[in-house]
C-alpha positions in Angstrom: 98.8 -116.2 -111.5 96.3 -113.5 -112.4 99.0 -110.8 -111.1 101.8 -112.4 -113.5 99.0 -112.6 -116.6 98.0 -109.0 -115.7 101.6 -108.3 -115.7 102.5 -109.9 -119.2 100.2 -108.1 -120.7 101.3 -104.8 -119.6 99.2 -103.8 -116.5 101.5 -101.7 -114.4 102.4 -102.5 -110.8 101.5 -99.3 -108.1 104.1 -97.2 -108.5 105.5 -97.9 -112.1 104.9 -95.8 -114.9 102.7 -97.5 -117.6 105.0 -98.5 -120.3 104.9 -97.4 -123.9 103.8 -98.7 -127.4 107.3 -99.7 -129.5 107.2 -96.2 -131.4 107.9 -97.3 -135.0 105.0 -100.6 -134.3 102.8 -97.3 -133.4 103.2 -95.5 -136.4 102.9 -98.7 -138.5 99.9 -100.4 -137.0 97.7 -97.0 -136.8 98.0 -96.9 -140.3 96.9 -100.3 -141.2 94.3 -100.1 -139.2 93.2 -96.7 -140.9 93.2 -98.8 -144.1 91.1 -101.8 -142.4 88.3 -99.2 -140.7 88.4 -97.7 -144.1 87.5 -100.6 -146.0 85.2 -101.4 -143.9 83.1 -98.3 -144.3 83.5 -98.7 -147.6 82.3 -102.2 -147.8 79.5 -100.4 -145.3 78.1 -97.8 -147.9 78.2 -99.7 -150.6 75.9 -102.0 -149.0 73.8 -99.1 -148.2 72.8 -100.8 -145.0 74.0 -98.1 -143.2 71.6 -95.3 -144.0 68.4 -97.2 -145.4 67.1 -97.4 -141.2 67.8 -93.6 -140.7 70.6 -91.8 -138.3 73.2 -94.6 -136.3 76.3 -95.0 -134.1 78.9 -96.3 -135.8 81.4 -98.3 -134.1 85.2 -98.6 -135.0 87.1 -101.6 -133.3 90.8 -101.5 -132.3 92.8 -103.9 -135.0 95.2 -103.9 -132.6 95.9 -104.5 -128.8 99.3 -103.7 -127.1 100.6 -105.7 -124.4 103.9 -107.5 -123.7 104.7 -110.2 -126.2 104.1 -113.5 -124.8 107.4 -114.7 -126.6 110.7 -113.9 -126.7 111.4 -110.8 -129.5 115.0 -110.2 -127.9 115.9 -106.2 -128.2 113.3 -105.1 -130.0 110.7 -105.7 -127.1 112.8 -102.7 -125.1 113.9 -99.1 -125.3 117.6 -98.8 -126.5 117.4 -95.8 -124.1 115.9 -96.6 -121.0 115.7 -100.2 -121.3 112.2 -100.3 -120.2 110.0 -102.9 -122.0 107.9 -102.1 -124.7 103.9 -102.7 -125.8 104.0 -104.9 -128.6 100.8 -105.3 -131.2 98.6 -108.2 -130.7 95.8 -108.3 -133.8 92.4 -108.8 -132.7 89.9 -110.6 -135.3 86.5 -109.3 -134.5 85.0 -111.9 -137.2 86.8 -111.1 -140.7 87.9 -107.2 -141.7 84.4 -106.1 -142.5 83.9 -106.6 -139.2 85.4 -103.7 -137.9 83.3 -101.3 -138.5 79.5 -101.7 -137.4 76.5 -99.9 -137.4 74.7 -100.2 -133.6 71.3 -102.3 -133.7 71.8 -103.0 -137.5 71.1 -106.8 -136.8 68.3 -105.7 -134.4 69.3 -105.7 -130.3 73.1 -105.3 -129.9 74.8 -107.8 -129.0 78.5 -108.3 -127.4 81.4 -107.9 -130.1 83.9 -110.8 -129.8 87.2 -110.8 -130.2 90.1 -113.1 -130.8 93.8 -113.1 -130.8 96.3 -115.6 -131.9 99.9 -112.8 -132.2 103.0 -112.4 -130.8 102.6 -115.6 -128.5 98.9 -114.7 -127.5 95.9 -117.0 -128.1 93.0 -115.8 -125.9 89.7 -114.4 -127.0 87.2 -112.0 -124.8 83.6 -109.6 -125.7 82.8 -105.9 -125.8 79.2 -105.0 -125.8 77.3 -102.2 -125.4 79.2 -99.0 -126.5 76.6 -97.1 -127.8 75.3 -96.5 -124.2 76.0 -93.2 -122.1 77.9 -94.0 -120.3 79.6 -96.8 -121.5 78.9 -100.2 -120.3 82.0 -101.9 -121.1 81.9 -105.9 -119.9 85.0 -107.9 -121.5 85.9 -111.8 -120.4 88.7 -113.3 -121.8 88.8 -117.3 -122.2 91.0 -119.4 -121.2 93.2 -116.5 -119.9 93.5 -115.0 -116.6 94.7 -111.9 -117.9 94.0 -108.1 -117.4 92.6 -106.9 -120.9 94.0 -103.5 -122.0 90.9 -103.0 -124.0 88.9 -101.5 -120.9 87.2 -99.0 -121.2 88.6 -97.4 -123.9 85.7 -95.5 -126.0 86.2 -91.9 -128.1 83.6 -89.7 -129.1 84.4 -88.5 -133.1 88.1 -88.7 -131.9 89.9 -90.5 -134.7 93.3 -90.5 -133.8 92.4 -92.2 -130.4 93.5 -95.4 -129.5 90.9 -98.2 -128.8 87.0 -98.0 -129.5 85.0 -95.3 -131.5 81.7 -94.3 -132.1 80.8 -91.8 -135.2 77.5 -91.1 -136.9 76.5 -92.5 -140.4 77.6 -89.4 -141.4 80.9 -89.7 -140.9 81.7 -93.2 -143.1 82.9 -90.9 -145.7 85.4 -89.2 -143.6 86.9 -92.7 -142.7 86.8 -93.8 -146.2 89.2 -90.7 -147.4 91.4 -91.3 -144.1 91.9 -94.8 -145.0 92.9 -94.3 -148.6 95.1 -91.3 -147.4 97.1 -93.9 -144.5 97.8 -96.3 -147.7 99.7 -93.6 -149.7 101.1 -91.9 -146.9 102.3 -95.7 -145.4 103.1 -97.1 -149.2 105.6 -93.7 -149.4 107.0 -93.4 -146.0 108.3 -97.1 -146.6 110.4 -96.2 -149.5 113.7 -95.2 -147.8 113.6 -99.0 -146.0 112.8 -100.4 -149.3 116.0 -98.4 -150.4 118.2 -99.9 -147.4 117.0 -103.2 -148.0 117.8 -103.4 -151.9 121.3 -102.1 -151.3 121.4 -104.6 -148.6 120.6 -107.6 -150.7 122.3 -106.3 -153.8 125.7 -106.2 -151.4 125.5 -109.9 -150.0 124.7 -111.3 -153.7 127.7 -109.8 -155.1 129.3 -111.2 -152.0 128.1 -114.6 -152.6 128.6 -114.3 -156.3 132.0 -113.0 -155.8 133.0 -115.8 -153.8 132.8 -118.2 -156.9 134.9 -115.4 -159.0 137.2 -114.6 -156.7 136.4 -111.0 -157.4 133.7 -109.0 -155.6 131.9 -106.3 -157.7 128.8 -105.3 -157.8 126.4 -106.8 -160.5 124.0 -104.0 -161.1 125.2 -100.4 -161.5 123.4 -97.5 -159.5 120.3 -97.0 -162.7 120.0 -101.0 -162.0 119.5 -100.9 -158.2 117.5 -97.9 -158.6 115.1 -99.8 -161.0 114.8 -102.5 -158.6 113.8 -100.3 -156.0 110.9 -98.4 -158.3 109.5 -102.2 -159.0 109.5 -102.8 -155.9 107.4 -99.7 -155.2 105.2 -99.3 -158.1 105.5 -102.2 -159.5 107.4 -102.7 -163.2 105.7 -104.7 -165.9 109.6 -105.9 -167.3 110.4 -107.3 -163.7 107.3 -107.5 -161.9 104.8 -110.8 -161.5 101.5 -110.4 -162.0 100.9 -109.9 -158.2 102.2 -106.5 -158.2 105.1 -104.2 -156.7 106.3 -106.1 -153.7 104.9 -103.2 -151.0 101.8 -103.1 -151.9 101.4 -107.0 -152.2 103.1 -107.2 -148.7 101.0 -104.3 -147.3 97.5 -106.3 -148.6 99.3 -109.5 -146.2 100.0 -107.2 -143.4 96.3 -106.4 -143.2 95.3 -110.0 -142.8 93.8 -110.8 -139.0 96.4 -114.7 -139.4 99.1 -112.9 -140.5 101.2 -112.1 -137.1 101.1 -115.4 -135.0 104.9 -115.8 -134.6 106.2 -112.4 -136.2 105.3 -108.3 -135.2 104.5 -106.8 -138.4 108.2 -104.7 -138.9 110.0 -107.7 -139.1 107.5 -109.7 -141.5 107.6 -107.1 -143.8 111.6 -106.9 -142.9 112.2 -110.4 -143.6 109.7 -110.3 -147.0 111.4 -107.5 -148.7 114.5 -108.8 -148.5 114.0 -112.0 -149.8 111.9 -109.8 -152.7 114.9 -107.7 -153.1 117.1 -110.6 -153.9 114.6 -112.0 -155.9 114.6 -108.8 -158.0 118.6 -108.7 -158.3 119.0 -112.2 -159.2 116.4 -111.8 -162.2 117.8 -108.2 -163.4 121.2 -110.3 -163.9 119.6 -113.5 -165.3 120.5 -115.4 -161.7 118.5 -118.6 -161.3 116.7 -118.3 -157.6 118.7 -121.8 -157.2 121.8 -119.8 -158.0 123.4 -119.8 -155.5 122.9 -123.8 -154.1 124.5 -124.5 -157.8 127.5 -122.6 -157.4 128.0 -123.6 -153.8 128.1 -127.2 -155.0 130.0 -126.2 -157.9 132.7 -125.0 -155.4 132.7 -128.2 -153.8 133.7 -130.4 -157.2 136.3 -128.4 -158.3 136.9 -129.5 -162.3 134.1 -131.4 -162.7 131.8 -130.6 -165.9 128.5 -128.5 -166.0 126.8 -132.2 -166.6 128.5 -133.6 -163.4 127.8 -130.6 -161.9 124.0 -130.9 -162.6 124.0 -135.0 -161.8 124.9 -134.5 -158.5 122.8 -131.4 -157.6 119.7 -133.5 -159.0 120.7 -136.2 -156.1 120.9 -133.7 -153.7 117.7 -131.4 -154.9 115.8 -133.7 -156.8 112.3 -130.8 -156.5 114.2 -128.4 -157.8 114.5 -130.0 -161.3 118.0 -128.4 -162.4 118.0 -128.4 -166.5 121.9 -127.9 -168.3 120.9 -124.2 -169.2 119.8 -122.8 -165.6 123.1 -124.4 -164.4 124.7 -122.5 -167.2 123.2 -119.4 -166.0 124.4 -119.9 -162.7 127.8 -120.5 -162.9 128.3 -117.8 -165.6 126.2 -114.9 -164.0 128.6 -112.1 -163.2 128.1 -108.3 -162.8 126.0 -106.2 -165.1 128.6 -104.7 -167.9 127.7 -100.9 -166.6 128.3 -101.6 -163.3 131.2 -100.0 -161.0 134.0 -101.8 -161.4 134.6 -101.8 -157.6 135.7 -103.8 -154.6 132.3 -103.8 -152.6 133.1 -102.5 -149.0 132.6 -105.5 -146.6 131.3 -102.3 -144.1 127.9 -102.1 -146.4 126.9 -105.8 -146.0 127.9 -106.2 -142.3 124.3 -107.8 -140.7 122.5 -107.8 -144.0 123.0 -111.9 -144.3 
């Protein structure tokens, strides 16, 4: 049992070659948790509790563990090249965000740091204590799990792009304040070619499914329209945007939440958020009702029947939704923006994006 838990988690057998992180995870996690440890030292010198008892260690705690996923993921969980599985993230909660940073003896003797883990089909817990000692004294116990951790051991000296645990001086809280505000422009930014995809995405399978009441498929916003979308999305746009902000950045704060990945890796939450964001976007820019499309496909289905009928039976059916005469009126006479191409979508552009 302790072989096939050590296994899971991505111990390799003699012989094998250790397998490797999923790349684009990687890329994404490190810079979250650049953001979190950066907080964190904020939070840290702001408190000033980190210089009023002299020179410190600081410690740094790994947001993030990489094993096998204890679910099924399907192909994302292997290389499309090799076929050899991938580490997937698990996020560790050390006690709240804050928590990730620590000075050493702060709350007088050290004691063991404790984790949990409730991601990607993981629910086990374990301790670290002791990392300020030379050398390190690492003792970890997991509960409830007879697993190999793949947190042992693993303690850098200043080494900030190193995986795992890391000590720094007081000195250096500064430094990874600036690096974590530095990994939320550079990850805000990197993101906005997938923000592009998935607005063009979106805005192809509403004029799809707007087009199927028509009997015409166009598209409903021109190429200024989807590009506006794609700006509030990224910055944020006072005409289309809530009060919550551009849709990254709002998604980025819920990505950095310890609860947020129980069921889901955090490429396909924010996958799965953006779209529905996206559509949100397109179906306000044309004056779309978000119940759009449940109206029309019941309009389809009583074929000469009057907006009022229309609206009776949809209240029967969706009685929360609260349909009024004017948001059915909206949805069965949205079409395409008046400066848009005047163009045959091609069914190619919106293959997989439903």
């Amino acid at each position: 049992m302790a072989e096939t838990q050590a296994k899971r988690a991505g111990a390799p057998e003699e012989g094998e070659s250790a397998p490797r992180r999923h790349p684009t995870l990687d890329s994404l996690c490190s810079r979250l948790e650049s953001i979190l440890w950066g907080r964190a030292a904020e939070e840290l010198l702001a408190s000033a509790s980190a210089t009023s008892a002299g020179p410190r260690t600081v410690i740094l705690l790994p947001a993030w563990d990489w094993r096998m996923p204890a679910m099924d993921i399907g192909r994302k969980g292997r290389d499309h090249e090799s076929g050899q599985a991938l580490l997937m993230p698990v996020r560790l909660d050390w006690g709240g965000n804050d928590a990730l940073v620590r000075v050493a003896g702060a709350d007088g003797p050290e004691r063991p740091y404790q984790w949990t883990a409730h991601s990607m089909g993981w629910t086990d817990s374990g301790e670290v204590a002791h990392l300020h000692e030379r050398p390190p004294n690492i003792s970890q116990r997991a509960k409830n799990s007879s697993r190999v951790t793949s947190l042992n051991a693993i303690v850098s000296d200043g080494n900030y792009s190193a995986p795992g645990i890391h000590r720094y001086t007081v000195d250096g809280l500064q430094d990874i304040v600036r690096a974590g505000r530095q990994s939320q422009w550079q990850l805000l930014f990197s993101l906005e070619p997938f923000v592009t995809a998935t607005v063009h995405k979106a805005h192809s399978a509403v004029s799809h499914e707007i087009g199927e009441l028509t009997g015409r498929v166009q598209s409903v916003l021109h190429e200024t329209g989807i590009e506006q979308v794609v700006n509030a999305m990224m910055l944020g746009d006072t005409a289309m945007e809530s009060a919550d902000g551009a849709s990254v950045s709002r998604l980025l704060e819920q990505c950095l939440r310890p609860d947020r990945f129980a069921k889901v890796d955090p490429l396909m939450y924010l996958s799965r958020n953006l779209r529905r964001d996206a559509e949100d976007h397109i179906r306000r820019a044309i004056g779309d009702p978000r119940i759009g499309p449940k109206v029309r496909r019941l309009a389809a289905q009583m074929t000469g029947a009057t907006v009022d009928e229309i609206v009776a039976a949809y209240r029967l059916e969706h009685p929360q939704d609260k349909l009024s005469t004017a948001r059915a009126q909206a949805a069965l006479n949205v079409g395409s923006d008046p400066m848009a191409r005047s163009v045959l979508i091609d069914p190619e552009t919106n293959r997989g994006a439903r």
